[in-house]
mmCIF file of the N, C-alpha and C atoms, coordinates in Angstrom:
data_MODEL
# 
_entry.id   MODEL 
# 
loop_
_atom_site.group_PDB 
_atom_site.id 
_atom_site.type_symbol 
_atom_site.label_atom_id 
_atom_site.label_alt_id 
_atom_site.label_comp_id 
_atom_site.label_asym_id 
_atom_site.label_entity_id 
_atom_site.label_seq_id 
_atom_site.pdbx_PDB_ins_code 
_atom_site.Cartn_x 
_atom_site.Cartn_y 
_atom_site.Cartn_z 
_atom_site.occupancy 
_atom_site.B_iso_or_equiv 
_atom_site.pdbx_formal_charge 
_atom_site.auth_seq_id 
_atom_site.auth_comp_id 
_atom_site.auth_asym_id 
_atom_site.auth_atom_id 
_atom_site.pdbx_PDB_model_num 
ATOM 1   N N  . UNK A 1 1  ? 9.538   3.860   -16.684 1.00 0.00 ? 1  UNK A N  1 
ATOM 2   C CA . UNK A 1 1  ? 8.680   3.811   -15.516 1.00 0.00 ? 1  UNK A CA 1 
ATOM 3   C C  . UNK A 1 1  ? 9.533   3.679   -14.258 1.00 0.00 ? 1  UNK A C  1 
ATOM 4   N N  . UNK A 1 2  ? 9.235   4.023   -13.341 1.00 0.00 ? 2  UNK A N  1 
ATOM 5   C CA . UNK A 1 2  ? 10.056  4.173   -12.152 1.00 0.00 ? 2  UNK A CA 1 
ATOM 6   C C  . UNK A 1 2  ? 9.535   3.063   -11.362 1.00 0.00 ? 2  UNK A C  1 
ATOM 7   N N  . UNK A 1 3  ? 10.579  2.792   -10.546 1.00 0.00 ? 3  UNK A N  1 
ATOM 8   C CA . UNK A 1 3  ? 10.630  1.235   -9.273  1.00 0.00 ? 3  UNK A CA 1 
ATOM 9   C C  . UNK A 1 3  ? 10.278  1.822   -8.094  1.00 0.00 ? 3  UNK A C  1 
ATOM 10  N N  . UNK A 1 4  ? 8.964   1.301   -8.001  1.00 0.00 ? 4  UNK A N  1 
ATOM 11  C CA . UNK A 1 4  ? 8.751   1.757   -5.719  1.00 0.00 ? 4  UNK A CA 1 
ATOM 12  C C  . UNK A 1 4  ? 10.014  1.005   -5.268  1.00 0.00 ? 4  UNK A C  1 
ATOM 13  N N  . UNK A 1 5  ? 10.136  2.159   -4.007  1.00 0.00 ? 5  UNK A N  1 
ATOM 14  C CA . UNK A 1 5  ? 11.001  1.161   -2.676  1.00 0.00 ? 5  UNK A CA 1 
ATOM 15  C C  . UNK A 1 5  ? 9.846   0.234   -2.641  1.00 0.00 ? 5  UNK A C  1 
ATOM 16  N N  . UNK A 1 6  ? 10.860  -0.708  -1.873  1.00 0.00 ? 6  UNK A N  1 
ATOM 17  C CA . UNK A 1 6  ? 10.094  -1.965  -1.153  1.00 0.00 ? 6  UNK A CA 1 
ATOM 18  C C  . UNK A 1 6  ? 10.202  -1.749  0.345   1.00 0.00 ? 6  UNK A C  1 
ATOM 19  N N  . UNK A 1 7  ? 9.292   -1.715  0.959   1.00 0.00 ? 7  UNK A N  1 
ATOM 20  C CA . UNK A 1 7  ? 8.758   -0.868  2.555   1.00 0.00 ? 7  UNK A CA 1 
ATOM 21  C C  . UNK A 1 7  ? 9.209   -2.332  3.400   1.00 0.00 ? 7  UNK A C  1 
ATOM 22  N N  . UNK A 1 8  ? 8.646   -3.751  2.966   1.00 0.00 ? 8  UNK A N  1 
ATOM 23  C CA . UNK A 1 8  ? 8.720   -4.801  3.414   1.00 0.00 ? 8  UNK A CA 1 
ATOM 24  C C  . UNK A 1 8  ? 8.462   -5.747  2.931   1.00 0.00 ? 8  UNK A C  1 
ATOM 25  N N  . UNK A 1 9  ? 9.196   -6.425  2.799   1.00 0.00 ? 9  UNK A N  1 
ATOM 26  C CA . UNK A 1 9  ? 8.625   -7.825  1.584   1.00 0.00 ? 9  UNK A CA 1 
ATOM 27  C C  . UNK A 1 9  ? 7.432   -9.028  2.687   1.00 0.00 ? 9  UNK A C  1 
ATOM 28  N N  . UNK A 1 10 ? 6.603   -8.242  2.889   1.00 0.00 ? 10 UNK A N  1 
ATOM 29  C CA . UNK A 1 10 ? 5.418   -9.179  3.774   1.00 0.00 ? 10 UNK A CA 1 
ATOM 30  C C  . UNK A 1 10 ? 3.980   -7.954  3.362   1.00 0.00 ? 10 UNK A C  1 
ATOM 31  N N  . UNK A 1 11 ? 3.012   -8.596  3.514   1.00 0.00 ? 11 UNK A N  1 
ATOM 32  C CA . UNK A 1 11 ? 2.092   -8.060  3.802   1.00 0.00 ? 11 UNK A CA 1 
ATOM 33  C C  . UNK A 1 11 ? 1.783   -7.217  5.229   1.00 0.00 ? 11 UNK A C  1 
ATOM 34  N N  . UNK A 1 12 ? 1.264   -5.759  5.272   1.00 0.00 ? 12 UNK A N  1 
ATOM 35  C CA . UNK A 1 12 ? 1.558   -5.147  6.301   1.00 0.00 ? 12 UNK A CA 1 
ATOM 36  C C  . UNK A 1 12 ? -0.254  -5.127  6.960   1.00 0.00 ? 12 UNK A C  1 
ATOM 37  N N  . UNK A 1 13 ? -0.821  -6.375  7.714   1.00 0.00 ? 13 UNK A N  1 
ATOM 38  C CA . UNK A 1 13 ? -2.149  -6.086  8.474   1.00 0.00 ? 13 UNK A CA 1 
ATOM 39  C C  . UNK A 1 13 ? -2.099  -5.355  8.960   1.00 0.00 ? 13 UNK A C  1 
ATOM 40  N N  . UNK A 1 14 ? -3.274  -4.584  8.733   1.00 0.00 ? 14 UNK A N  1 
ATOM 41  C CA . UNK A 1 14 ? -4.532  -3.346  9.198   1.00 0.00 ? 14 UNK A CA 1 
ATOM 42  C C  . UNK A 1 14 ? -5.777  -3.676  9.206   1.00 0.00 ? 14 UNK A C  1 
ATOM 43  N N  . UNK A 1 15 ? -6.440  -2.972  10.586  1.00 0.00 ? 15 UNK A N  1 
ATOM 44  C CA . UNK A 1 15 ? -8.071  -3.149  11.125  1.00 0.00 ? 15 UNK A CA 1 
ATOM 45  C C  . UNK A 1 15 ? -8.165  -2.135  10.259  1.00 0.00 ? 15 UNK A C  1 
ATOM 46  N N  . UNK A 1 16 ? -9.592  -2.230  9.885   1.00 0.00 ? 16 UNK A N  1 
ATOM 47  C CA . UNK A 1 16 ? -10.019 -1.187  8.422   1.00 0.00 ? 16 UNK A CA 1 
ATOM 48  C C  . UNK A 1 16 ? -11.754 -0.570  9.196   1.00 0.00 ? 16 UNK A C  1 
ATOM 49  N N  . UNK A 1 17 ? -12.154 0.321   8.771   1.00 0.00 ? 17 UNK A N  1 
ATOM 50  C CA . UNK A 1 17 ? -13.803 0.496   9.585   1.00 0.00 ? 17 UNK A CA 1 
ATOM 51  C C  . UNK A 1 17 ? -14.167 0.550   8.313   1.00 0.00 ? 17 UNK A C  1 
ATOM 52  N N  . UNK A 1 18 ? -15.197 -0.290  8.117   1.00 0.00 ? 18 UNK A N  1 
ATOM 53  C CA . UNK A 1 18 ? -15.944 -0.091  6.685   1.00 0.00 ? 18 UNK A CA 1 
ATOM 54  C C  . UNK A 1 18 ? -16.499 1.700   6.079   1.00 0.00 ? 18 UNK A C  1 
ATOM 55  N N  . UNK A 1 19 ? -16.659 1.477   5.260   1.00 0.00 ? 19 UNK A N  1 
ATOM 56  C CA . UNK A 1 19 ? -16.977 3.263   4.605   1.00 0.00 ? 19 UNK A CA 1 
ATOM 57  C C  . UNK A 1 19 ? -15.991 4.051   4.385   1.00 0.00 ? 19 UNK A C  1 
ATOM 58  N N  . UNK A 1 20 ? -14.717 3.911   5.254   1.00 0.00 ? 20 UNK A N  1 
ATOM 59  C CA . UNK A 1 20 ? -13.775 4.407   5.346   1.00 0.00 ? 20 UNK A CA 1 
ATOM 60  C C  . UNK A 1 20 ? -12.250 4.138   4.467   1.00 0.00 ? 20 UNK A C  1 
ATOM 61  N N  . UNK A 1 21 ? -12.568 5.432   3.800   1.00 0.00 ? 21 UNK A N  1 
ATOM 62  C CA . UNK A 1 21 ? -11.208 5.478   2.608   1.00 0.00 ? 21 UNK A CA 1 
ATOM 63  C C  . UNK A 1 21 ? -9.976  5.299   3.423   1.00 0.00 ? 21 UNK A C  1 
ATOM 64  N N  . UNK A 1 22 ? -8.832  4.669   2.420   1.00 0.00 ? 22 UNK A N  1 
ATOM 65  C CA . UNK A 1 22 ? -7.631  5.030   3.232   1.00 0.00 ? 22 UNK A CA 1 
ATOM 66  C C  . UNK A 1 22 ? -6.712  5.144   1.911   1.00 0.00 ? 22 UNK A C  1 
ATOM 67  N N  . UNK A 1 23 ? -5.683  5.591   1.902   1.00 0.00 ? 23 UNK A N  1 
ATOM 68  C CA . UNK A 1 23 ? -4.496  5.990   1.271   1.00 0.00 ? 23 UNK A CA 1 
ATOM 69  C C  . UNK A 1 23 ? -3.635  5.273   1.045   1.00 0.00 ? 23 UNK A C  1 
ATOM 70  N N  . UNK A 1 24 ? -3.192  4.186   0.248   1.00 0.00 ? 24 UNK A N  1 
ATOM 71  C CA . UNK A 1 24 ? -2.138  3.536   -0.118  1.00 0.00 ? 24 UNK A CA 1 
ATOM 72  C C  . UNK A 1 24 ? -1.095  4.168   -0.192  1.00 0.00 ? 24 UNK A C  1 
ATOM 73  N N  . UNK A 1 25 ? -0.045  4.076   -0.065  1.00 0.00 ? 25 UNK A N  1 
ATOM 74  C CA . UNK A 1 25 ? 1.330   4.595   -0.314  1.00 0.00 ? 25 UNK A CA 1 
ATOM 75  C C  . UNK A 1 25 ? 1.869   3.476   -1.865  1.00 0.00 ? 25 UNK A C  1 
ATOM 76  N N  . UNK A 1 26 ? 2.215   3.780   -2.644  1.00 0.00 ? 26 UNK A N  1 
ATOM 77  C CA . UNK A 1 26 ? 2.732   3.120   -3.612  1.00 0.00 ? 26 UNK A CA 1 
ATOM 78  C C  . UNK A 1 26 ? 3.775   3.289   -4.515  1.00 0.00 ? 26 UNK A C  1 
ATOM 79  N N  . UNK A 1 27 ? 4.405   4.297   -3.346  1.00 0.00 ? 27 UNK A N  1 
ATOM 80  C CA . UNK A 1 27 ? 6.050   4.924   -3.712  1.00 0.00 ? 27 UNK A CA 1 
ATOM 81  C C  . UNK A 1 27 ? 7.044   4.086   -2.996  1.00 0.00 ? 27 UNK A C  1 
ATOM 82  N N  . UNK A 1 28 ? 6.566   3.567   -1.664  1.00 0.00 ? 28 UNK A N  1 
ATOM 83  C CA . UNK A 1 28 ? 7.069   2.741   -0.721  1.00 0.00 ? 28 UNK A CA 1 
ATOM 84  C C  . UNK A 1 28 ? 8.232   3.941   0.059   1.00 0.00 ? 28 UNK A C  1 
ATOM 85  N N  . UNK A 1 29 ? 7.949   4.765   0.055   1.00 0.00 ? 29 UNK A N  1 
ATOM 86  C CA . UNK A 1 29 ? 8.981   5.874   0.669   1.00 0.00 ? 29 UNK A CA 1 
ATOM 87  C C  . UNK A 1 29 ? 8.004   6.562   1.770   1.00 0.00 ? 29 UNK A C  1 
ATOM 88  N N  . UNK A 1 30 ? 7.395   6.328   2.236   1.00 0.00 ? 30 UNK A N  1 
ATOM 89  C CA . UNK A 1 30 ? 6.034   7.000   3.265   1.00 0.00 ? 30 UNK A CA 1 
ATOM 90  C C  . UNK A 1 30 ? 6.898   6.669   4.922   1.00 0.00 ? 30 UNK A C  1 
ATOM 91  N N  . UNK A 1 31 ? 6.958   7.451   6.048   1.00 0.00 ? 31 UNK A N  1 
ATOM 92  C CA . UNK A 1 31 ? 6.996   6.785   6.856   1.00 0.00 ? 31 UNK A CA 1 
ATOM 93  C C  . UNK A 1 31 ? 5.839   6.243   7.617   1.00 0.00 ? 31 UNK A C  1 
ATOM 94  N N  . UNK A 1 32 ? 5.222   6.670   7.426   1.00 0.00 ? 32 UNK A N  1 
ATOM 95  C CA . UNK A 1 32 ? 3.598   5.925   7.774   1.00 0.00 ? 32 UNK A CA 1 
ATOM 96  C C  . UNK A 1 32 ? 3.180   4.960   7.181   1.00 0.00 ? 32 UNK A C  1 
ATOM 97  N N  . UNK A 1 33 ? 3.984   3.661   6.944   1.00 0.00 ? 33 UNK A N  1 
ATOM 98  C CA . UNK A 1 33 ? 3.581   2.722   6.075   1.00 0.00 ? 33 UNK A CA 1 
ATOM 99  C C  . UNK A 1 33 ? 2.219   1.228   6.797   1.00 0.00 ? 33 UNK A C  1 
ATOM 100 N N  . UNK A 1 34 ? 1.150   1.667   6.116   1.00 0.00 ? 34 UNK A N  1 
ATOM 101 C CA . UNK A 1 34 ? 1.011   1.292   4.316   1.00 0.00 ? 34 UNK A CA 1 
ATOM 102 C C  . UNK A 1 34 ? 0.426   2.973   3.529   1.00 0.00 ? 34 UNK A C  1 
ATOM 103 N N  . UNK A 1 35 ? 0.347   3.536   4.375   1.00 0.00 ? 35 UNK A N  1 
ATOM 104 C CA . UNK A 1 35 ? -0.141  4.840   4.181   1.00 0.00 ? 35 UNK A CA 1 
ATOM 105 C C  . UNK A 1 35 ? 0.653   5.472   3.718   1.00 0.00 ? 35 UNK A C  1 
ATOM 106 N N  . UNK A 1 36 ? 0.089   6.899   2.907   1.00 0.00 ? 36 UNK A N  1 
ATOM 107 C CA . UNK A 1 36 ? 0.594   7.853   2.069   1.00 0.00 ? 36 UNK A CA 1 
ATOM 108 C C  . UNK A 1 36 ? 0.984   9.011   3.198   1.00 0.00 ? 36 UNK A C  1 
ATOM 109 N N  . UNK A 1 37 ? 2.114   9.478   2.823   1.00 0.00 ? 37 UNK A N  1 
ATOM 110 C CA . UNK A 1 37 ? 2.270   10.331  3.919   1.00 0.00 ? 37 UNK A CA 1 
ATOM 111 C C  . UNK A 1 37 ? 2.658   11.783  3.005   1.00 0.00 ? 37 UNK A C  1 
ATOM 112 N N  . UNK A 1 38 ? 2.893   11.488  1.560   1.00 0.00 ? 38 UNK A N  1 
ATOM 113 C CA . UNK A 1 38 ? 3.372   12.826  1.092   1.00 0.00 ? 38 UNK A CA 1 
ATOM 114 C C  . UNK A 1 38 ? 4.485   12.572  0.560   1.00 0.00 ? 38 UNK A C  1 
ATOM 115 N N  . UNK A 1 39 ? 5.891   11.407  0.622   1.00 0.00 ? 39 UNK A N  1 
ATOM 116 C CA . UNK A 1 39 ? 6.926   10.958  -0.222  1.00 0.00 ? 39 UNK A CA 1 
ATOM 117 C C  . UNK A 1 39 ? 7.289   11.153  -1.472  1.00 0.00 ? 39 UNK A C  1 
ATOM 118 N N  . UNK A 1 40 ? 6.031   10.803  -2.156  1.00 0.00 ? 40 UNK A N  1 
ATOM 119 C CA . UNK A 1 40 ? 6.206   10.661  -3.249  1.00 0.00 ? 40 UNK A CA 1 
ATOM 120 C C  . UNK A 1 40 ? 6.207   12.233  -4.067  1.00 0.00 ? 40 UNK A C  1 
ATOM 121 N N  . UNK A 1 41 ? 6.153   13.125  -3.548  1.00 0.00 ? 41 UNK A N  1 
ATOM 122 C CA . UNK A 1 41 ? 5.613   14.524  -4.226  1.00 0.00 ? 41 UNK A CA 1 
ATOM 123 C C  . UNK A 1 41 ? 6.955   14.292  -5.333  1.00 0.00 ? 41 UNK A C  1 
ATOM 124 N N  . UNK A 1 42 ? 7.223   14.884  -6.628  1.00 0.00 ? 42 UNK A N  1 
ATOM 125 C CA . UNK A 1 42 ? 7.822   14.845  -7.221  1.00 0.00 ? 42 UNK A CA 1 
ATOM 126 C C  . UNK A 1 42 ? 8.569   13.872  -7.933  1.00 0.00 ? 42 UNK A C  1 
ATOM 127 N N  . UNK A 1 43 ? 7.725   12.477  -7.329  1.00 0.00 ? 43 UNK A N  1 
ATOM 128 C CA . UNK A 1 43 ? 7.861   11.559  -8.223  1.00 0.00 ? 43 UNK A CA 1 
ATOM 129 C C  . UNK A 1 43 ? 6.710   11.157  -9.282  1.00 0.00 ? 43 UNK A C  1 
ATOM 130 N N  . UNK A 1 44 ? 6.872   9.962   -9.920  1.00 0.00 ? 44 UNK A N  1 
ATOM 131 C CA . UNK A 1 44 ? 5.731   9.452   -10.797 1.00 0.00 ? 44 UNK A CA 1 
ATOM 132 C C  . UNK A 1 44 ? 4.698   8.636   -9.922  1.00 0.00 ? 44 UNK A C  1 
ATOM 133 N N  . UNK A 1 45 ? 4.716   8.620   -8.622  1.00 0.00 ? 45 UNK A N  1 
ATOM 134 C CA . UNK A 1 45 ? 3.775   7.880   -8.122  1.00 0.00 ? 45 UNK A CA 1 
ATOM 135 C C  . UNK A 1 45 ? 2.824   9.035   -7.482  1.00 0.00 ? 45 UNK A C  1 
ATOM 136 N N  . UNK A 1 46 ? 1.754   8.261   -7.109  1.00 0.00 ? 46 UNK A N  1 
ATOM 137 C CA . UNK A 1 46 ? 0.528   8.660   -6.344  1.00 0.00 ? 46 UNK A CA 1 
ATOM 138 C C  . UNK A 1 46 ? -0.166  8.220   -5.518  1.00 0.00 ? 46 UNK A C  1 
ATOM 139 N N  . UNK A 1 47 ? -0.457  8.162   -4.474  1.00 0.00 ? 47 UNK A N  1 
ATOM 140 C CA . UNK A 1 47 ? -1.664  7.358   -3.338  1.00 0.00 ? 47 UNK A CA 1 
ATOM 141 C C  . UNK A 1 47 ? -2.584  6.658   -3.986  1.00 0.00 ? 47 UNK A C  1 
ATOM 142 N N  . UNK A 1 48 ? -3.138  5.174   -3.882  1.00 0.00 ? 48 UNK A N  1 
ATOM 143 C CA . UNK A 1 48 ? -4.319  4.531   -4.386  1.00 0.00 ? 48 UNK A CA 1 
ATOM 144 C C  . UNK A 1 48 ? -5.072  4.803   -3.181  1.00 0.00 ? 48 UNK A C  1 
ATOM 145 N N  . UNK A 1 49 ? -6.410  5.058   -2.988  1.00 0.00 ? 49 UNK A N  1 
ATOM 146 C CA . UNK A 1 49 ? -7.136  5.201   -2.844  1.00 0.00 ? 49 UNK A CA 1 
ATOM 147 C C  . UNK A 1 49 ? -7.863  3.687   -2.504  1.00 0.00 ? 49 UNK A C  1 
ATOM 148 N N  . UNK A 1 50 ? -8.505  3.427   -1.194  1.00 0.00 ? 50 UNK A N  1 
ATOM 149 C CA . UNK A 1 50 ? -8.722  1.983   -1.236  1.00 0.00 ? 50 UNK A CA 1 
ATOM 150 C C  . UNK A 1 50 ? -9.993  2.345   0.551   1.00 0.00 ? 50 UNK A C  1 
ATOM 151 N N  . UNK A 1 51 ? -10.996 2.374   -0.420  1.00 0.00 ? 51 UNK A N  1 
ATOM 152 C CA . UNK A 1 51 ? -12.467 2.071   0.646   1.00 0.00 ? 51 UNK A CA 1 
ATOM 153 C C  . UNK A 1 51 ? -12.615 0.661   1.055   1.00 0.00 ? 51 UNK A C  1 
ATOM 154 N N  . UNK A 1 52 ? -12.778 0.605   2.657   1.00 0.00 ? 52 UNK A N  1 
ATOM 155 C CA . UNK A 1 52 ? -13.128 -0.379  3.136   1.00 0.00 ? 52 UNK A CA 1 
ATOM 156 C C  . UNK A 1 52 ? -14.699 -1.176  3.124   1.00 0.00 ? 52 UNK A C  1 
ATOM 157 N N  . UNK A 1 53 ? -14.457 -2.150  2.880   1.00 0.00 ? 53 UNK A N  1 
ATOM 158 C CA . UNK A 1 53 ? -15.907 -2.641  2.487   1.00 0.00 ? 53 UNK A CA 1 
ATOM 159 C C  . UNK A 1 53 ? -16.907 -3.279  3.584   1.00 0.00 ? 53 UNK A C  1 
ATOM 160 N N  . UNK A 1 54 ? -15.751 -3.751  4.146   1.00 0.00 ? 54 UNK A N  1 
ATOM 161 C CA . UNK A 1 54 ? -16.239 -3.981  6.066   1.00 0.00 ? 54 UNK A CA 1 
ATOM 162 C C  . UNK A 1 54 ? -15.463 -3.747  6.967   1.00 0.00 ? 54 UNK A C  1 
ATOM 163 N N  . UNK A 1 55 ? -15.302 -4.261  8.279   1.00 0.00 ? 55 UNK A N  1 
ATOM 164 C CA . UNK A 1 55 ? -14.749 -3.829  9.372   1.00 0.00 ? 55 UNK A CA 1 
ATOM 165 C C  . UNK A 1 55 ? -13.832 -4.800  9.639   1.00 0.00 ? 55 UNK A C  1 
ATOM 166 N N  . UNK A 1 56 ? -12.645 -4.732  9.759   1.00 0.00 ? 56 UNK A N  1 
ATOM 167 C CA . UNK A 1 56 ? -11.956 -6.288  9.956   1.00 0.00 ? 56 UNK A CA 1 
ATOM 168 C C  . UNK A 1 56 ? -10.275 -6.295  9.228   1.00 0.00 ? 56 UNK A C  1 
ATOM 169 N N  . UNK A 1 57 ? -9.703  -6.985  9.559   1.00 0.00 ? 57 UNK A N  1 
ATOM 170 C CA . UNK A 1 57 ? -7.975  -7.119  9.529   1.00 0.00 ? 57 UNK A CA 1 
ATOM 171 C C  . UNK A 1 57 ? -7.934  -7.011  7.818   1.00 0.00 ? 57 UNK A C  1 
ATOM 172 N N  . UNK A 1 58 ? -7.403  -6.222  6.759   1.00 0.00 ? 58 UNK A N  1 
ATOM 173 C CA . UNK A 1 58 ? -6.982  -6.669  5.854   1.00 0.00 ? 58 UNK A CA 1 
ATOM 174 C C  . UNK A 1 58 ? -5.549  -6.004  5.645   1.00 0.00 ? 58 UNK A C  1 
ATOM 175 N N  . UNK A 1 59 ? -5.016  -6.984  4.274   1.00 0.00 ? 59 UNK A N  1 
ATOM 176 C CA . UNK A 1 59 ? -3.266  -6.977  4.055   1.00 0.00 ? 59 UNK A CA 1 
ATOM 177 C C  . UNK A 1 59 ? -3.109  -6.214  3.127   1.00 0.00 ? 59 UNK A C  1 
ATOM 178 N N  . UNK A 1 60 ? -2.399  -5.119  3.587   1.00 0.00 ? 60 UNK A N  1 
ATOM 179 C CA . UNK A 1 60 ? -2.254  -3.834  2.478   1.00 0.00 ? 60 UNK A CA 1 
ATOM 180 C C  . UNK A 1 60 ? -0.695  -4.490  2.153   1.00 0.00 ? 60 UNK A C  1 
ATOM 181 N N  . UNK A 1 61 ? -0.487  -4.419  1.051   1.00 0.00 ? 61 UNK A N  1 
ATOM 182 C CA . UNK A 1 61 ? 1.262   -4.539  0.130   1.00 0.00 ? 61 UNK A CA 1 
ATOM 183 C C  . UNK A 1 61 ? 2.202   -3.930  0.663   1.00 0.00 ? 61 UNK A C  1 
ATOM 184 N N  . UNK A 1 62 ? 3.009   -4.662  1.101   1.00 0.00 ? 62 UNK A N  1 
ATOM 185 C CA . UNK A 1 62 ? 4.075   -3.940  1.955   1.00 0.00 ? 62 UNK A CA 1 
ATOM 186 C C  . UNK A 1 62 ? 5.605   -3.816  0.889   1.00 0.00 ? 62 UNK A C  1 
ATOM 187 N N  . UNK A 1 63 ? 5.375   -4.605  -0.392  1.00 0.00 ? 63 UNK A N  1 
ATOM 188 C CA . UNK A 1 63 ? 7.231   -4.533  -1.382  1.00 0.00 ? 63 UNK A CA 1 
ATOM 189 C C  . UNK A 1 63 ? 6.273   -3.387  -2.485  1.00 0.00 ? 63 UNK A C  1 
ATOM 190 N N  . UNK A 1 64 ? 5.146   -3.151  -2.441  1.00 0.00 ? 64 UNK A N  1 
ATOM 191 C CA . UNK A 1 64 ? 4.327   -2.126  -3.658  1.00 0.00 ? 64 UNK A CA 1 
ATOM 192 C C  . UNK A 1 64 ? 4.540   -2.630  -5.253  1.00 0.00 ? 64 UNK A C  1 
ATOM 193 N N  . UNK A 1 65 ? 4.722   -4.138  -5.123  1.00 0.00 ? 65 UNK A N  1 
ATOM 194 C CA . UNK A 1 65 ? 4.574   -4.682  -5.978  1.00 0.00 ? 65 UNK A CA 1 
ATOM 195 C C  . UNK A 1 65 ? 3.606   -5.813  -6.657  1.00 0.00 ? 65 UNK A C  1 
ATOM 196 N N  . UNK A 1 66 ? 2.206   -5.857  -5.566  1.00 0.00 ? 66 UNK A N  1 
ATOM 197 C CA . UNK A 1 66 ? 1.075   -6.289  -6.057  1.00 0.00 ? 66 UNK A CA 1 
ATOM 198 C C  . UNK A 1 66 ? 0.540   -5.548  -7.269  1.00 0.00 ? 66 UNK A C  1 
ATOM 199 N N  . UNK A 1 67 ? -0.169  -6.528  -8.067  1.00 0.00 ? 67 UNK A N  1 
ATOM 200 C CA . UNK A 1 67 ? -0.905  -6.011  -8.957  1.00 0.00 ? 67 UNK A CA 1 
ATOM 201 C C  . UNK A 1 67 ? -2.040  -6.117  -8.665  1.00 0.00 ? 67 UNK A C  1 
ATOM 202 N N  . UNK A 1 68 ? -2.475  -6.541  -7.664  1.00 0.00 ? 68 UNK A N  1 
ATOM 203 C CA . UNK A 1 68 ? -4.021  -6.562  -7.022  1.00 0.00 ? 68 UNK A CA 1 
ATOM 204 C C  . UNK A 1 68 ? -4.330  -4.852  -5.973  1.00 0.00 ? 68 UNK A C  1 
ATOM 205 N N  . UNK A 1 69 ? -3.700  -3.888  -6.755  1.00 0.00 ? 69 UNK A N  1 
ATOM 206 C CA . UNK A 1 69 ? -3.662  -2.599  -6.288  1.00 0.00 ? 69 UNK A CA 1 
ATOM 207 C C  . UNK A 1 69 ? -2.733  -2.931  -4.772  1.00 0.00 ? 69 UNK A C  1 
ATOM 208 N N  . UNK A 1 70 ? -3.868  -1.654  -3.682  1.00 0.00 ? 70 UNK A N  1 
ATOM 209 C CA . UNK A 1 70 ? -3.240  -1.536  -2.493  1.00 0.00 ? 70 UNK A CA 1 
ATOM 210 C C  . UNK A 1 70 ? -2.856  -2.805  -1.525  1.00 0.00 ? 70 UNK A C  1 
ATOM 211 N N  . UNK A 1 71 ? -3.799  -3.775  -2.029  1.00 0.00 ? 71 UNK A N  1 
ATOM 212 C CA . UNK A 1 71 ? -4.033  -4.707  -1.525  1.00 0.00 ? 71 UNK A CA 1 
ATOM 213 C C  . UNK A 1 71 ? -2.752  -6.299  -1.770  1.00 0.00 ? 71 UNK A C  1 
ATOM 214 N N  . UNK A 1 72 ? -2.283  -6.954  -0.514  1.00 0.00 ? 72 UNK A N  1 
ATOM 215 C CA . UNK A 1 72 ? -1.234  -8.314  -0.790  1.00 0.00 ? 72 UNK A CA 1 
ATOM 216 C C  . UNK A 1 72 ? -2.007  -9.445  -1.555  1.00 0.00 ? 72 UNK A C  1 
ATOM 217 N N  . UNK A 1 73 ? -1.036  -9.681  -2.628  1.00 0.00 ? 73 UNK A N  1 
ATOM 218 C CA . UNK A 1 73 ? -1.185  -10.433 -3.929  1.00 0.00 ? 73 UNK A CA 1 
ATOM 219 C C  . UNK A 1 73 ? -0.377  -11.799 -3.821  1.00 0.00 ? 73 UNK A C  1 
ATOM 220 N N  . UNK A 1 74 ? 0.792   -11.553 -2.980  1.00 0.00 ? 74 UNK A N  1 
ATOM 221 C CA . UNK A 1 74 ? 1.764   -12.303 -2.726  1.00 0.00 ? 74 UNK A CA 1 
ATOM 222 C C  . UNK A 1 74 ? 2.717   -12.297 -3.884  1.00 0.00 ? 74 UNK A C  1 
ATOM 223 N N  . UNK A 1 75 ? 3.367   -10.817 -4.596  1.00 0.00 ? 75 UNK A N  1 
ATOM 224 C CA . UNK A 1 75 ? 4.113   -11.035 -5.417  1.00 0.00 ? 75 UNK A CA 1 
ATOM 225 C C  . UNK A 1 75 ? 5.647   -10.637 -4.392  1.00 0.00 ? 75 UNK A C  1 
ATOM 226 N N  . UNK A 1 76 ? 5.597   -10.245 -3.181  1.00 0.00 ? 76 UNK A N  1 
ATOM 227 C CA . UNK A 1 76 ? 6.927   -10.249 -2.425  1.00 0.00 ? 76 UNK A CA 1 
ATOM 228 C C  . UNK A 1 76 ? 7.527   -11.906 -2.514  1.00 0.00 ? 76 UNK A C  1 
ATOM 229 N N  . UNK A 1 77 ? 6.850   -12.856 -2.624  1.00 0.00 ? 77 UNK A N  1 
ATOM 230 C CA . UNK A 1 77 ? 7.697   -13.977 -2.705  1.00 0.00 ? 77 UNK A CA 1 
ATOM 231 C C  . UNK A 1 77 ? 8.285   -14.507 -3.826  1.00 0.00 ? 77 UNK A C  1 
ATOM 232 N N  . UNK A 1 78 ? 8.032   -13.390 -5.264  1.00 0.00 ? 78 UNK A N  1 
ATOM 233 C CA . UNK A 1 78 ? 9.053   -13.249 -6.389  1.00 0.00 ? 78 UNK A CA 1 
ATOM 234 C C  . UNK A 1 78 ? 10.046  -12.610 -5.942  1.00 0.00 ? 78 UNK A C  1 
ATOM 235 N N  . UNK A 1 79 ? 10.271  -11.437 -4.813  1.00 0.00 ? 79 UNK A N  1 
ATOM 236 C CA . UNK A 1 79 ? 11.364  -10.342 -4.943  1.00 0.00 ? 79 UNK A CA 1 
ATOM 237 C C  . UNK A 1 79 ? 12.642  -10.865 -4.588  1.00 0.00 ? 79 UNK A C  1 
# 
């Protein structure tokens, strides 16, 4: 299995509009980070996919080593 870069060992806040999909990056190679920008083409990774449920600040994974998907788990304070 292959290792994401780590983009930032912190959680990266984003205003989110509810209804509205957004694109995880989970290659950690995106320059649009927390977003998918296309990096990963030819690797084993892929964009998660992550609908907002309301309107308001949430912490997308900035080391792509949550297991709580796109979303900060706080496993950067293992890395």
């Amino acid at each position: 299995m292959s290792t994401p870069v780590i983009a930032q060992k912190s959680p990266i806040p984003t205003q989110v509009e509810a209804g509205q999909t957004y694109y995880w990056c989970s290659c950690g190679k995106s320059a649009n980070q927390p977003f998918c920008d296309g990096a990963h083409k030819g690797s084993a990774f892929s964009p998660i996919a992550y609908t907002a449920e309301k309107t308001g600040p949430v912490y997308f994974c900035g080391c792509k080593h949550s297991a709580n998907g796109a979303l900060c788990d706080g496993a950067h304070k293992s890395l």
